[in-house]
C-alpha positions as CSV (number, residue, x, y, z in Angstrom):
1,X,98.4,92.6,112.7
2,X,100.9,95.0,113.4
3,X,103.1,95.7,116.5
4,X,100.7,98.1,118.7
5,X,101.5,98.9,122.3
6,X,100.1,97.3,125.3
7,X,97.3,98.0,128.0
8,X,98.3,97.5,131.2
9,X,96.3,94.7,132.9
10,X,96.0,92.6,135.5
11,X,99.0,91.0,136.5
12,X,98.1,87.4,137.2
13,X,97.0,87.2,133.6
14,X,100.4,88.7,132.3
15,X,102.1,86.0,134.4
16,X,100.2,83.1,133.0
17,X,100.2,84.4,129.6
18,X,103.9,84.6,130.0
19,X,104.2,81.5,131.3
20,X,102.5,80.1,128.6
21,X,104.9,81.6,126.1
22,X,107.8,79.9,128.2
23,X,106.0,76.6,128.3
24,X,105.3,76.7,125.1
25,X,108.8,78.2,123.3
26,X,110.2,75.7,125.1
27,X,108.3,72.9,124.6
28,X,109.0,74.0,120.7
29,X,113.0,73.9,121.5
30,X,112.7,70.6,122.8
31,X,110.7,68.9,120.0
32,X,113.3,70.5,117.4
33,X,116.3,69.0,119.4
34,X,115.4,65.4,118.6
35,X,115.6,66.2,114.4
36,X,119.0,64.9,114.5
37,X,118.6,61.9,116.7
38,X,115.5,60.8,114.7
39,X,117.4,61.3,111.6
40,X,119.8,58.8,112.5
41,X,117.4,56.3,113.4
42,X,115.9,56.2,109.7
43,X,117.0,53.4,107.3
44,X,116.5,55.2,103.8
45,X,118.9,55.1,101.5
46,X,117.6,58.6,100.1
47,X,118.0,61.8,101.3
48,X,115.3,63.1,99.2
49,X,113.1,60.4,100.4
50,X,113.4,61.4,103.6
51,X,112.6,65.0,102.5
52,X,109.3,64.5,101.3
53,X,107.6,62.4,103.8
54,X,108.6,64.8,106.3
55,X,107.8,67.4,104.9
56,X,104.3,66.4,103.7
57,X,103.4,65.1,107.1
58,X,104.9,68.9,108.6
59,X,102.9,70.7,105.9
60,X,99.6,68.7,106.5
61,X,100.2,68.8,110.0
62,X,100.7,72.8,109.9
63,X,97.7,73.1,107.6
64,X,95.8,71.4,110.4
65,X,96.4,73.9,112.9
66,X,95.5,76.5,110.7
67,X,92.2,75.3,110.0
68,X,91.3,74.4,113.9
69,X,92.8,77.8,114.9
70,X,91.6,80.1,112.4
71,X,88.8,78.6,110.0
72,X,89.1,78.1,106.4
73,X,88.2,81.5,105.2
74,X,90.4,83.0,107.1
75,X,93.1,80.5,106.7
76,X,92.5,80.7,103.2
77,X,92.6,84.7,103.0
78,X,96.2,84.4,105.1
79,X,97.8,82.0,101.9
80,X,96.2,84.7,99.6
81,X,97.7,87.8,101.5
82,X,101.1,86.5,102.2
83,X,102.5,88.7,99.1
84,X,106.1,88.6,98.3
85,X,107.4,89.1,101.8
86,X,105.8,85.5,102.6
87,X,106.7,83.8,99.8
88,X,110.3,84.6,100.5
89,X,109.6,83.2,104.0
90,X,108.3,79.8,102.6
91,X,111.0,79.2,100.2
92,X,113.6,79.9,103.0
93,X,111.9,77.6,105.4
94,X,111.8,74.5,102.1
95,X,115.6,74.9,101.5
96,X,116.2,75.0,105.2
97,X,114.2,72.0,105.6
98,X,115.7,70.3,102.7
99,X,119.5,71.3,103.2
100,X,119.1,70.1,107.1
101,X,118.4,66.7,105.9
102,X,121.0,66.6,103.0
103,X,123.4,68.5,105.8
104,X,123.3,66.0,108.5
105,X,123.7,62.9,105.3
106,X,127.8,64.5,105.4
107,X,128.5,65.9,108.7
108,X,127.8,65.7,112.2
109,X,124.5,67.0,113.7
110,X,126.5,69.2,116.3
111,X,127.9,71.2,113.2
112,X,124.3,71.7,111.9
113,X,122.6,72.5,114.8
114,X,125.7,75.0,116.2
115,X,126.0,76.6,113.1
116,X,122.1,77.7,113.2
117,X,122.9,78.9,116.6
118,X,124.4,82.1,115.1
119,X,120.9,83.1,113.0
120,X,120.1,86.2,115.1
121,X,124.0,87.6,115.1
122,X,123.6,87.6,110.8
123,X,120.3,88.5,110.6
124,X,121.7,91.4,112.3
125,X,124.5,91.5,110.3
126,X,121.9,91.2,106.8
127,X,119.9,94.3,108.3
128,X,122.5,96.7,108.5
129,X,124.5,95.9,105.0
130,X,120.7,95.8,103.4
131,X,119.1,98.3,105.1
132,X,121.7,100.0,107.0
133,X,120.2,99.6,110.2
134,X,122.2,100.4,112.8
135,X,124.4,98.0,114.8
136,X,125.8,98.8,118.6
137,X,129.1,98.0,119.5
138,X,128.4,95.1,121.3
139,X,126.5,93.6,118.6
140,X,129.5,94.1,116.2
141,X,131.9,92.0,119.0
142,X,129.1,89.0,119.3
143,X,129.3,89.0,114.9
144,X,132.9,88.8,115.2
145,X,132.8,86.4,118.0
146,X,130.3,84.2,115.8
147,X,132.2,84.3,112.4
148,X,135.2,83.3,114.5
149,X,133.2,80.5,116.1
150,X,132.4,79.3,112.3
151,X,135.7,79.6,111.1
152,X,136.9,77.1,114.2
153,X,134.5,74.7,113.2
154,X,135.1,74.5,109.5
155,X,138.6,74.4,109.9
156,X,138.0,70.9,110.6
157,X,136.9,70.8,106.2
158,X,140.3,72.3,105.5
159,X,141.8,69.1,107.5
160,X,139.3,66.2,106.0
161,X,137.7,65.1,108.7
162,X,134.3,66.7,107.5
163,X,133.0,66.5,104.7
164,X,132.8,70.7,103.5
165,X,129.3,69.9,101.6
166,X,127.8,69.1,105.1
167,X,129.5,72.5,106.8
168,X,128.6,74.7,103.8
169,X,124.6,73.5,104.0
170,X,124.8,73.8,107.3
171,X,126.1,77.1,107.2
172,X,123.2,78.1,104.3
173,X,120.6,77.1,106.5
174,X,121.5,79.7,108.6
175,X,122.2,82.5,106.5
176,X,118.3,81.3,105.0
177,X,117.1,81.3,108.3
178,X,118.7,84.8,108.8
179,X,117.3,86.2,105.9
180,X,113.8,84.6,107.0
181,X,114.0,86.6,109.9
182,X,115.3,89.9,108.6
183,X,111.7,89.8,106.0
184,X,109.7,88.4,108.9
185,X,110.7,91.8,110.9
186,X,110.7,94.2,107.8
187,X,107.2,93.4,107.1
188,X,105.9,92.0,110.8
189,X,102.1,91.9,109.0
190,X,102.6,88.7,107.5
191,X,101.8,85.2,109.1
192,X,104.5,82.8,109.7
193,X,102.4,79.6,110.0
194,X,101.1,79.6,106.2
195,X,104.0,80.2,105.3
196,X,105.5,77.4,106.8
197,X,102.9,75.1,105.6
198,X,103.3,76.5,101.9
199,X,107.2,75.5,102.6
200,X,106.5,72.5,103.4
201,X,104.8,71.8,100.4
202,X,107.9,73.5,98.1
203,X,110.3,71.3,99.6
204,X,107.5,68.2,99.3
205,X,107.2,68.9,95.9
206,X,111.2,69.4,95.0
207,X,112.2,66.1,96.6
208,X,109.2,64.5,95.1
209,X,111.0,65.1,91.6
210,X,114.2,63.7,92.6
211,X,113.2,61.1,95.0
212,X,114.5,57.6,93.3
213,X,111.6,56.1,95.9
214,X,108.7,56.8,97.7
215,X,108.5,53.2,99.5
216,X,110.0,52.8,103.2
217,X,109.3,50.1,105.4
218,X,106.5,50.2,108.4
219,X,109.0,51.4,110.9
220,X,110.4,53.9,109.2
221,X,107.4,55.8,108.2
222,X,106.0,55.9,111.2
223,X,109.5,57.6,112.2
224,X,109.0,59.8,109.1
225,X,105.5,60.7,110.8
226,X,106.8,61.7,114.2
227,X,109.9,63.2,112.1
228,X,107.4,65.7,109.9
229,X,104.0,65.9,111.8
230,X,105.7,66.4,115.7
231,X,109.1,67.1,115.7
232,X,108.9,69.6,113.0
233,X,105.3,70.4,112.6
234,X,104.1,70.5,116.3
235,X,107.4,72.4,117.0
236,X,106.4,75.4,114.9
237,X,102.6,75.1,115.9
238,X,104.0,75.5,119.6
239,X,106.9,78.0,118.7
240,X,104.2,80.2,116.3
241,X,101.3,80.4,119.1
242,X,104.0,80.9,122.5
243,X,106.3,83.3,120.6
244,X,103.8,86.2,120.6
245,X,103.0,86.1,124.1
246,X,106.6,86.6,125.4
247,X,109.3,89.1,124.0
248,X,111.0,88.4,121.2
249,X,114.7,87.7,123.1
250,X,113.2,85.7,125.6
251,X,112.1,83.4,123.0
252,X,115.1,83.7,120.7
253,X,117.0,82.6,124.1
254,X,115.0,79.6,124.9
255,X,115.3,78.4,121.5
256,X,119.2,77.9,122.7
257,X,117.8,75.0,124.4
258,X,117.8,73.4,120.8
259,X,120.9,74.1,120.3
260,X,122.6,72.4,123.7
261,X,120.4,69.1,123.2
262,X,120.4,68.2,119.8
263,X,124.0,67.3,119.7
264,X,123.5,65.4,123.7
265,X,120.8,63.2,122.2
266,X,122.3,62.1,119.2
267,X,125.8,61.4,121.1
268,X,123.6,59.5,124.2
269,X,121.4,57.7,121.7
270,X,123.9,57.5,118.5
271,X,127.4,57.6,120.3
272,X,128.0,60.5,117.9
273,X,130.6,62.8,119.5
274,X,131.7,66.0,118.5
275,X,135.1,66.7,117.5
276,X,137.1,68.9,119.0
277,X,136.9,72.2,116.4
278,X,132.8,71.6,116.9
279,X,132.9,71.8,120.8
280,X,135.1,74.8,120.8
281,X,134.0,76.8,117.7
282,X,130.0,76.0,118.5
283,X,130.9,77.2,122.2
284,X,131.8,80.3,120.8
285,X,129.6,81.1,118.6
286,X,126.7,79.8,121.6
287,X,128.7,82.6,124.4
288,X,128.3,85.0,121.7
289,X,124.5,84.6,121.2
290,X,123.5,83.9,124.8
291,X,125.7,87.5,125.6
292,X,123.6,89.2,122.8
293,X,120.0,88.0,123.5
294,X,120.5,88.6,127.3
295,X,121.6,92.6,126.5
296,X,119.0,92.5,124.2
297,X,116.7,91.6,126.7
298,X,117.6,93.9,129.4
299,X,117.5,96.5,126.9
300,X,113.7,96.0,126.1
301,X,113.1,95.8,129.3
302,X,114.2,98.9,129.8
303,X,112.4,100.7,126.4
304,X,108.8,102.2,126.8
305,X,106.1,101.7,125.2
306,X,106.5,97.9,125.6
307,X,104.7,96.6,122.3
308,X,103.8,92.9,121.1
309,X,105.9,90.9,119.1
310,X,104.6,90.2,115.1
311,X,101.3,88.3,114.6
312,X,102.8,85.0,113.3
């Protein structure tokens, strides 16, 4: 369904709707934030092991939801529609999903998770050198401020103390994710829970062909479980269903929430601390972002008609 303007009405249902969308957006940001910490807990020698389970248990979870919330035929006709414009989508979201697993196997999950902070700064960036769509000012200071931010945390590559494999996934997951968004927006039409499910699948199916095993032991499946089917899974079903009842800033800002406790869980639960070019680079490019999505909020706000946010 396409963006279409809204009908004034009643107010106490716009509050709980939008408090819905809060509740739910960041119940979403708070399931993601424990990827990292999860990750660490798993005893499997294989990366692409890892990849898999969790994504078959995300896919089948997502598939699921699709088939409670909209029935087969219709879930069926939304794989079948999806086109080019949601294919893109669901390859983005299975080398996201793979190179985050891969990512965090060489580097610290502070640089993967800060790095992904900067998504809506260059899928702005994407828009305007594809599709020349224009960029204020600000936004251009907030780009800068980001690639600046990135440039401070890989320096710590250049000196060894990272592995630049883990920086440079970490840093494609969010150009991927940027890209993902840019299509999402172009072509707002398309459904983003199929196409997460079909990801799923992709990235199943990729590591299923390199995987040297399939067997893990009782413990850690049932962390591969929670790691595919809740943290990942259930965090798209909530992010997917809140997203569209609140504007699209408000959400992109309380998936920041992500961002400031993934790294806090895995250095409370996995004594993994930052180093010092991570704090400060990943500070800066998290200023940038919170500066941009506030403006961009205040400026919807202030823009008529108000209009709803892409059926996803």
């Amino acid at each position: 369904m396409a963006t279409q303007t809204l009908n004034k009405g009643p107010a106490p249902s716009r509050a709980k709707g939008d408090l819905a969308g809060i509740a739910l957006v960041l119940g979403s940001a708070i399931a993601w934030s424990f990827g990292g910490a999860i990750a660490r807990f798993l005893d499997v020698g294989d990366s692409w092991t890892i990849v898999f389970w969790r994504c078959l248990f995300a896919g089948l979870f997502l598939l699921c939801f699709l088939l409670i919330r909209d029935g087969p035929k219709t879930s069926l006709r939304l794989f079948r529609d999806m086109g080019w414009p949601g294919l893109t989508v669901a390859f983005g979201f299975a080398t996201a999903s793979t190179c985050f697993i891969i990512a965090i196997g060489y580097t610290t999950v502070a640089n993967v998770v800060l790095l992904q902070a900067g998504v809506p700064l260059f899928a702005a960036l994407i828009s305007w050198i594809v599709f020349r769509e224009p960029v204020s000012a600000f936004t251009w200071v907030a780009i800068a401020a980001v690639i600046a931010g990135v440039a401070i945390m890989v320096s710590g590559s250049l000196q060894g103390d990272i592995s630049p494999i883990g920086n440079g996934l970490a840093l494609m997951i969010a150009v991927v994710f940027a890209v993902t968004t840019v299509v999402t927006r172009r072509y707002p039409h398309v459904r983003m829970t199929p196409a997460a499910a079909l990801g799923s699948f992709i990235a199943a199916a990729i590591a299923a062909s390199q995987a040297s095993a399939f067997s893990v032991s009782a413990q850690d499946f049932g962390l591969l479980f929670i790691f595919g089917a809740l943290n990942l899974g259930l965090g798209m079903a909530m992010f997917v269903t809140g997203a569209r009842l609140i504007p699209a800033a408000l959400a992109a800002l309380l998936g920041t929430v992500e961002t400031m406790l993934g790294p806090l869980w895995v250095a409370l639960l996995h004594d993994e601390i930052p180093d010092a070019a991570t704090m400060i680079g990943g500070g800066v490019i998290l200023l940038a972002l919170l500066a941009y999505l506030i403006a961009d909020m205040r400026r919807q706000a202030t823009a008529q008609p108000k209009v709803l946010p892409p059926t996803i």
